[in-house]
C-alpha positions as a LaTeX table, in Angstrom:
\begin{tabular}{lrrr}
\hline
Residue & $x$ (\AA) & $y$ (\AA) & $z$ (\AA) \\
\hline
Unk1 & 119.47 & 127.04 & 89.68 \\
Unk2 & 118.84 & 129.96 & 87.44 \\
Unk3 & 115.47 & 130.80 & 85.96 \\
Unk4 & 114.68 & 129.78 & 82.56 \\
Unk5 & 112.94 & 133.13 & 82.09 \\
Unk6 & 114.66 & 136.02 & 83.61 \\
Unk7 & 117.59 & 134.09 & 84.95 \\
Unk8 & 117.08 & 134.95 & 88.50 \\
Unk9 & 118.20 & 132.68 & 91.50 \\
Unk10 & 115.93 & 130.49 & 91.91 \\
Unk11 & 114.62 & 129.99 & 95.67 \\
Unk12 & 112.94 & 127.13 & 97.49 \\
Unk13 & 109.52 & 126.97 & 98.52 \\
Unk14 & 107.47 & 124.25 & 100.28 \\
Unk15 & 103.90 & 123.38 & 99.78 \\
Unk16 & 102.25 & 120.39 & 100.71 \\
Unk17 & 105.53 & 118.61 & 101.67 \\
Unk18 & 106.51 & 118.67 & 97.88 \\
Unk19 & 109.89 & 121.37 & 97.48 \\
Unk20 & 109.51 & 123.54 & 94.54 \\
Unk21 & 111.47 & 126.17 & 92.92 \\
Unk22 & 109.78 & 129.43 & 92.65 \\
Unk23 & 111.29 & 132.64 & 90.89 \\
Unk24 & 110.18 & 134.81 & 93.79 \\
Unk25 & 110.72 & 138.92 & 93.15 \\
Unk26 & 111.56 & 138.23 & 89.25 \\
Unk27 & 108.68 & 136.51 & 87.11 \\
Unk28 & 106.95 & 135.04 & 89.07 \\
Unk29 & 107.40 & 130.86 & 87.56 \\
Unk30 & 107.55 & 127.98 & 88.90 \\
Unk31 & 110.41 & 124.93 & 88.33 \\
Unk32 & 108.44 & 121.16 & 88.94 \\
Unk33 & 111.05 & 118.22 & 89.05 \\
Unk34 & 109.41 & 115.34 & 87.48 \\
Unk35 & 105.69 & 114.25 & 88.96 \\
Unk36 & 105.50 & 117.01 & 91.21 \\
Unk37 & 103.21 & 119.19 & 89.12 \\
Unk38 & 100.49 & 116.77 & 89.76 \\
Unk39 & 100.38 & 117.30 & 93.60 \\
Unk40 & 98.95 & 120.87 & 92.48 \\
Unk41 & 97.11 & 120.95 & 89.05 \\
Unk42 & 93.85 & 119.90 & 90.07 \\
Unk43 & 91.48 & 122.55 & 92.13 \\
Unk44 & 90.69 & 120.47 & 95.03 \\
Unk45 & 94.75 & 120.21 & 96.01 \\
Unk46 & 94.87 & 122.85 & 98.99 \\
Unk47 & 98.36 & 122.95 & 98.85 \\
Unk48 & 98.41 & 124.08 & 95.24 \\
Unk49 & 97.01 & 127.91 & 96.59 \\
Unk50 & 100.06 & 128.39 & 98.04 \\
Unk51 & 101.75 & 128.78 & 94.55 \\
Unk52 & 99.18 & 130.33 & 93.18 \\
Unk53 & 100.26 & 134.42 & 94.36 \\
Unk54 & 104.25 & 133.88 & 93.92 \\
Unk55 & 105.85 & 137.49 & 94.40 \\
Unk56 & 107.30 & 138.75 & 91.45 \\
Unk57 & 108.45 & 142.35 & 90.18 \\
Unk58 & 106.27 & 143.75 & 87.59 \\
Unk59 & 109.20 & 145.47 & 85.89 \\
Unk60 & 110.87 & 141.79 & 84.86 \\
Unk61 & 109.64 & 141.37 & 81.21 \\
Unk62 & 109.89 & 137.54 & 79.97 \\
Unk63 & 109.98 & 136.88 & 76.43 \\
Unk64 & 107.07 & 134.46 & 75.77 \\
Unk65 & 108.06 & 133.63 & 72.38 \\
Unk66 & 111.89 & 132.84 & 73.49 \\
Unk67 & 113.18 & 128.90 & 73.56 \\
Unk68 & 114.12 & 128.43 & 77.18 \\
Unk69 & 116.83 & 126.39 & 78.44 \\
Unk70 & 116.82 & 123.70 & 81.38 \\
Unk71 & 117.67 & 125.03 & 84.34 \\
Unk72 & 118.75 & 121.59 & 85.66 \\
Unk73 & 119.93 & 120.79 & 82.49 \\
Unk74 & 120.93 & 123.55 & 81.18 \\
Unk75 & 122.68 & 121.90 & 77.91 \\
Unk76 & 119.23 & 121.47 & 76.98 \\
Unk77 & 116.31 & 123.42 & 75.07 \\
Unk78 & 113.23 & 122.67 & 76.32 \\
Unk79 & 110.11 & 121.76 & 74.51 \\
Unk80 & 107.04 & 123.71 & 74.59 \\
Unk81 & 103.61 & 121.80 & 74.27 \\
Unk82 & 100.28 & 122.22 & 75.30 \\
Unk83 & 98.97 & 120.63 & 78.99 \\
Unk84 & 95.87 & 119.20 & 78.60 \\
Unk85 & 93.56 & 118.53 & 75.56 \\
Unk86 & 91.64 & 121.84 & 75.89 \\
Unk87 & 94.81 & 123.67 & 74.54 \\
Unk88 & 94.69 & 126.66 & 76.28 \\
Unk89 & 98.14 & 126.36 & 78.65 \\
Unk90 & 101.40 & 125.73 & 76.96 \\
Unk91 & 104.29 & 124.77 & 79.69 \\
Unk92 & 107.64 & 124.15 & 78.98 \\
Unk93 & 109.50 & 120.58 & 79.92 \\
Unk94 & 112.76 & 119.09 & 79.84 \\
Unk95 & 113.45 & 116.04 & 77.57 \\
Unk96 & 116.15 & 115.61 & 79.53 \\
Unk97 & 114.52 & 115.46 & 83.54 \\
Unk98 & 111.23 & 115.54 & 82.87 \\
Unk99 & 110.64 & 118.68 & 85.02 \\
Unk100 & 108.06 & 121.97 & 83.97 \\
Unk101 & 108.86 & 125.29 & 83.70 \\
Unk102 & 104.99 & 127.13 & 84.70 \\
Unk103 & 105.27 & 131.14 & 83.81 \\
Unk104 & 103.08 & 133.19 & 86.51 \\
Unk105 & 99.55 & 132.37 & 85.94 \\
Unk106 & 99.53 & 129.25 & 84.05 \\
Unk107 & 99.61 & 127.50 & 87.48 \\
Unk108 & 96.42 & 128.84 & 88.36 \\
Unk109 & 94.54 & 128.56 & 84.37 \\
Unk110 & 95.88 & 124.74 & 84.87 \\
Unk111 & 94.19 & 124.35 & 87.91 \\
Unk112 & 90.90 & 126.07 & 85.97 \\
Unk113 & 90.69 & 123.70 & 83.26 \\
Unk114 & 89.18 & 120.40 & 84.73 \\
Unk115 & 87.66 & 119.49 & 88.38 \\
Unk116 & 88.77 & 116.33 & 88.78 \\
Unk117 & 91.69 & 113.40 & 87.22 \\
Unk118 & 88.57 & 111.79 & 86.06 \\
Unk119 & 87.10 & 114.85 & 83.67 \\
Unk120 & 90.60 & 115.23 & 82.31 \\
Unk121 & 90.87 & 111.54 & 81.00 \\
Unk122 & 86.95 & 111.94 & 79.78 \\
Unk123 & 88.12 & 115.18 & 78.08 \\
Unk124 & 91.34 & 113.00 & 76.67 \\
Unk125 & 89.36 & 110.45 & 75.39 \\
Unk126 & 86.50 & 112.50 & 73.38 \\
Unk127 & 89.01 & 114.47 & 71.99 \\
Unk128 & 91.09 & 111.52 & 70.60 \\
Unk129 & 87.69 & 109.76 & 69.90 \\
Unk130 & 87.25 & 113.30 & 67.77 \\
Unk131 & 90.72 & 113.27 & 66.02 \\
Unk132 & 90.69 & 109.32 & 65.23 \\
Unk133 & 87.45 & 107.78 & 65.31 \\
Unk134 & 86.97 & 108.16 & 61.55 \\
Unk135 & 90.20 & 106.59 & 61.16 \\
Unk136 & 90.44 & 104.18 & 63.52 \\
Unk137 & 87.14 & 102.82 & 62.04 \\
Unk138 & 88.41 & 102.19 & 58.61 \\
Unk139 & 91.46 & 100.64 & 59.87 \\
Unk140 & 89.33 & 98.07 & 61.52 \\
Unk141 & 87.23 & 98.17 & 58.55 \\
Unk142 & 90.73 & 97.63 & 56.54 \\
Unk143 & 91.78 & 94.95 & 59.09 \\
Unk144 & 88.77 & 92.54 & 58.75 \\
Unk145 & 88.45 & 92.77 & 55.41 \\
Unk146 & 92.27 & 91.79 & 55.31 \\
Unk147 & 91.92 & 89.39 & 57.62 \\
Unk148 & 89.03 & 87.44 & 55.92 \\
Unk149 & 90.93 & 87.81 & 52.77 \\
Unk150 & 93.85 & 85.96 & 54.83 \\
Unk151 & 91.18 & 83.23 & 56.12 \\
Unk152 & 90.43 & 82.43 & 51.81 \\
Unk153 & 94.07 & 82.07 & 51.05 \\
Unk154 & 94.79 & 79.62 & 54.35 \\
Unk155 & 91.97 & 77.99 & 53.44 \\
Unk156 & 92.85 & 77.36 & 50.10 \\
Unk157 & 96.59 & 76.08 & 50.82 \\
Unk158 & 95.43 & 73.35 & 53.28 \\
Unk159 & 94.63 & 71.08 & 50.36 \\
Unk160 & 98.09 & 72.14 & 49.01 \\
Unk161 & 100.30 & 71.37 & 52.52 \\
Unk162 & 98.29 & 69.19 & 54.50 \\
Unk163 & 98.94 & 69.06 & 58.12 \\
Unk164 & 100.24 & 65.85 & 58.30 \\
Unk165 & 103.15 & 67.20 & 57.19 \\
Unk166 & 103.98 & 69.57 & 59.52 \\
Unk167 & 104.79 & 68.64 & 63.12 \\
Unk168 & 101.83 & 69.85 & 65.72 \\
Unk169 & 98.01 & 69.38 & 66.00 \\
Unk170 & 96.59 & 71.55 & 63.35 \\
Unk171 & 93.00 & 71.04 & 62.18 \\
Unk172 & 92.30 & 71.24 & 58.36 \\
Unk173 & 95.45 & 72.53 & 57.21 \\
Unk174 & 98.32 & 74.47 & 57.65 \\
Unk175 & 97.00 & 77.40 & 59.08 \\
\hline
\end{tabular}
């Protein structure tokens, strides 16, 4: 496999029983089949430091601002989004695999952003809670008010179709 940034070889590297594929001597990234980054994104997962100091050559210039290509796929472009809520580390991933494309450092400003799994999904949630809540609470607003208005009508047509005639054990109507 070639790197999506320089388009080195790409070599093999173990840490913590989980294979990765490391651009070692050329930029310095890191290629994570699918699930594998979270074995080393948290700060408390030893076996993440071991990825942490790849080699690289400081002459190899990448091209931050450059759509990068798969490099198991390598039909397809892959899409560049932000990793956690906080929005400070955009990664690359395949909508193909699944797999991440890390330049040099982002490992390591990954690994900086939350403690634990648990502050992450706290940190999800207030920010959602911050984007939506207004929203979310007029759609509920919206829904009862619907559904009450939905109550009036049914209870208006059960003197029109009473439930004798439809098969089943309704009470007081139709609905």
């Amino acid at each position: 496999m070639n790197c999506p940034a320089c388009e080195r070889e790409l070599s093999k590297k173990m840490a913590g029983g989980v294979t990765v594929d490391v651009c070692e001597g050329g930029c310095g990234g890191i290629w994570f089949d699918p699930f594998e980054l979270r074995h080393f994104d948290e700060p408390h997962e030893s076996e993440g430091e071991a990825l942490l100091d790849i080699a690289r050559d400081e002459r190899v210039r990448v091209d931050h601002g450059r759509m990068r290509n798969c490099p198991k796929c390598p039909d397809l472009v892959m899409m560049r989004h932000f990793f956690s809520v906080k929005h400070e580390v955009e990664v690359d991933e395949c909508p193909g695999c699944g797999g991440v494309w890390l330049d040099a450092g982002e490992l390591a400003a990954i690994r900086g952003q939350y403690g634990t799994e648990s502050e992450r999904r706290e940190a999800t949630v207030d920010r959602f809670g911050d984007l939506f809540e207004k929203d979310l609470a007029q759609m509920r607003s919206e829904s009862g008010e619907a559904l009450n208005k939905s109550k009036k009508i049914a209870n208006m047509l059960r003197f029109v179709c009473p439930s004798y005639y439809i098969p089943g054990k309704q009470r007081g109507g139709a609905f």
